[in-house]
N, C-alpha and C positions, 0 to 999 in steps of 0.2 A: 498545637499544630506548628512543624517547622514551618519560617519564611523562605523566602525566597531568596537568594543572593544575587543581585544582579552582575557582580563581579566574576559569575562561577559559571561553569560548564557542566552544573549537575542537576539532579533532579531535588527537590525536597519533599517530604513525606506530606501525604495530608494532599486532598482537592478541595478545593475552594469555586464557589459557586461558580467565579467567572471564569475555572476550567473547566466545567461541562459545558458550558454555554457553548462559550471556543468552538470543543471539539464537535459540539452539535452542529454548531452550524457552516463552521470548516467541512465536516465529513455528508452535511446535504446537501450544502454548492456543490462538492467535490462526488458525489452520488448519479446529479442531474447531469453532472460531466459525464456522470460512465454509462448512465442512461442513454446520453445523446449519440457517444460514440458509439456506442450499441445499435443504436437506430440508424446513424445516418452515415458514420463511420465503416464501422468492422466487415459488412459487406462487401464493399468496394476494395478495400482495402487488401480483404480476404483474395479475391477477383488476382489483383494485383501481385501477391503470392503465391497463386495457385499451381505454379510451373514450377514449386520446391515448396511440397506444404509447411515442412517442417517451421518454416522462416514465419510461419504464422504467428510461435512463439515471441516472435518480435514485439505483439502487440500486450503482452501481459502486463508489463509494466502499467499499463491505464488504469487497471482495478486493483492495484496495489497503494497506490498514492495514498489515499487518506489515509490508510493505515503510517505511514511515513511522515506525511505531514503533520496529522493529527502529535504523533510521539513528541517527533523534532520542538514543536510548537507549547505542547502543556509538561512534558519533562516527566509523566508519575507514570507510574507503573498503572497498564490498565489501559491508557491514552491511546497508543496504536488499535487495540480489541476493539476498544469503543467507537472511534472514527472509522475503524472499517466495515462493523457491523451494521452503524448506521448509514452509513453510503450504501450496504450492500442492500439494506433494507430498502433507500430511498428509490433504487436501483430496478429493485423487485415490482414495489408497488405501481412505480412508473410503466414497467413492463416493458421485462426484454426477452430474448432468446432463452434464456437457461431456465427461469420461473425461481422457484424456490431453492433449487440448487447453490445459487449464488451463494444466498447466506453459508451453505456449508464453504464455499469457497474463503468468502471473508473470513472467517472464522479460520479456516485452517491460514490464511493470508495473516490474518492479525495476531494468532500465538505466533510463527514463526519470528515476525517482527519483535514482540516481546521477551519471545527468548535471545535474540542476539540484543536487546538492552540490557537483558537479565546476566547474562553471561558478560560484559561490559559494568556489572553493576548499578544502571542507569547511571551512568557517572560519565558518558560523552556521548555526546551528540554531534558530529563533527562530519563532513561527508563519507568518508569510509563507511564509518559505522551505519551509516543510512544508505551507501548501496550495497554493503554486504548482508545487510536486515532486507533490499530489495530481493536482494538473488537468494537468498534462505525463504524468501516467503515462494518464491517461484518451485526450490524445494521441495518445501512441503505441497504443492497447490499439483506439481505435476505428480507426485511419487504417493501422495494421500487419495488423491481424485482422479485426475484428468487420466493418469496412465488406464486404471482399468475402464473409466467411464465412458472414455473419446479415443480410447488410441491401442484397446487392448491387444487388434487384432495387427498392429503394426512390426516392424521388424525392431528389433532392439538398438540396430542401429538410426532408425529414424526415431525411435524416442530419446537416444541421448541428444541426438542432434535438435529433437523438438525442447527437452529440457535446457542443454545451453542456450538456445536462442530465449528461451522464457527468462533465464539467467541474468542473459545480456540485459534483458530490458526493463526488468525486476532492480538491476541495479542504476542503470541508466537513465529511462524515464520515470520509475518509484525513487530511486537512490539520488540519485544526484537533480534529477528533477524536484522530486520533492524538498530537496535541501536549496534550489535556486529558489523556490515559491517560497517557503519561508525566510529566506534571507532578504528576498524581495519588500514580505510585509513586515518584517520590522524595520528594514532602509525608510518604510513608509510612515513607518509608526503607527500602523495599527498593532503591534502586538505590546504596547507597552508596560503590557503589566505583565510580562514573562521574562522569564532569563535572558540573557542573548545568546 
């Protein structure tokens, strides 16, 4: 199994137990987050943009993060899938609006993420690369699901405008949030057995 290089910007082959761990318990805290804004958040919030739904798109970035974090944080290939699946899971069980749906969400949420490290060679990790993985996962999330699920019967011009706003926030609060949360916990040194 490759090590690790702490001097590097890259991933190495091979997880090691204390990257599941990680990303389990990164992607449960981070799950009970989407949970809660689900509950207690997306409503009000919803209310609040109701006068331009499209802008609702704004709040996508919330159930994109683990998959961001998760990456950013254990570096292998697989990391984003697995943090988002398990938030999507932790997400479900808790109970929220969508039910089992989610998981298909994460899922199409966590390959997107995957493929722009793949496409990158997992070989940076740097904020671009983590909100252009946000706004790819918003991609896939409106053009795989949302459009025929929630939005079939809409005009095409409020779907492109419902897709950029998801865009924005895909890269904004997944992308560049997810890259302050992790730079936060290693400033703290909780993550010190991972790359910087």
């Amino acid at each position: 199994m490759n090590e690790i290089n702490l001097a590097s910007n890259t991933y190495t082959r091979g997880w090691r137990v204390i990257d599941f761990a990680v990303a389990a318990v990164l992607a449960v805290v981070l799950g009970v987050g989407m949970w809660a804004y689900d509950a207690f958040a997306f409503a009000p919030v919803g209310l609040l943009l109701a006068a331009v739904p499209w802008l609702a798109g704004l709040q996508f970035g919330i159930w994109t993060l683990p998959a961001i974090a998760g990456a950013l944080i254990v570096r292998r290939p697989g990391a984003a899938l697995l943090a988002e699946l398990i938030a999507a899971s932790v997400e479900v069980t808790l109970g929220n609006t969508w039910g089992a749906t989610s998981l298909y969400s994460g899922l199409l949420q966590g390959l997107a993420v995957e493929i722009i490290l793949l496409l990158g060679l997992y070989r940076s990790f740097n904020l671009a690369i983590a909100a252009l993985a946000g706004a790819a996962a918003a991609v896939a999330e409106v053009l795989a699901y949302e459009a025929w699920a929630y939005w079939s019967g809409t005009s095409t011009e409020f779907l492109v405008s419902y897709l950029a706003a998801c865009m924005v926030s895909g890269a904004v609060i997944a992308g560049a949030g997810g890259y302050v949360l992790v730079k936060s916990l290693r400033a703290s040194g909780a993550l010190g057995a991972f790359a910087k």
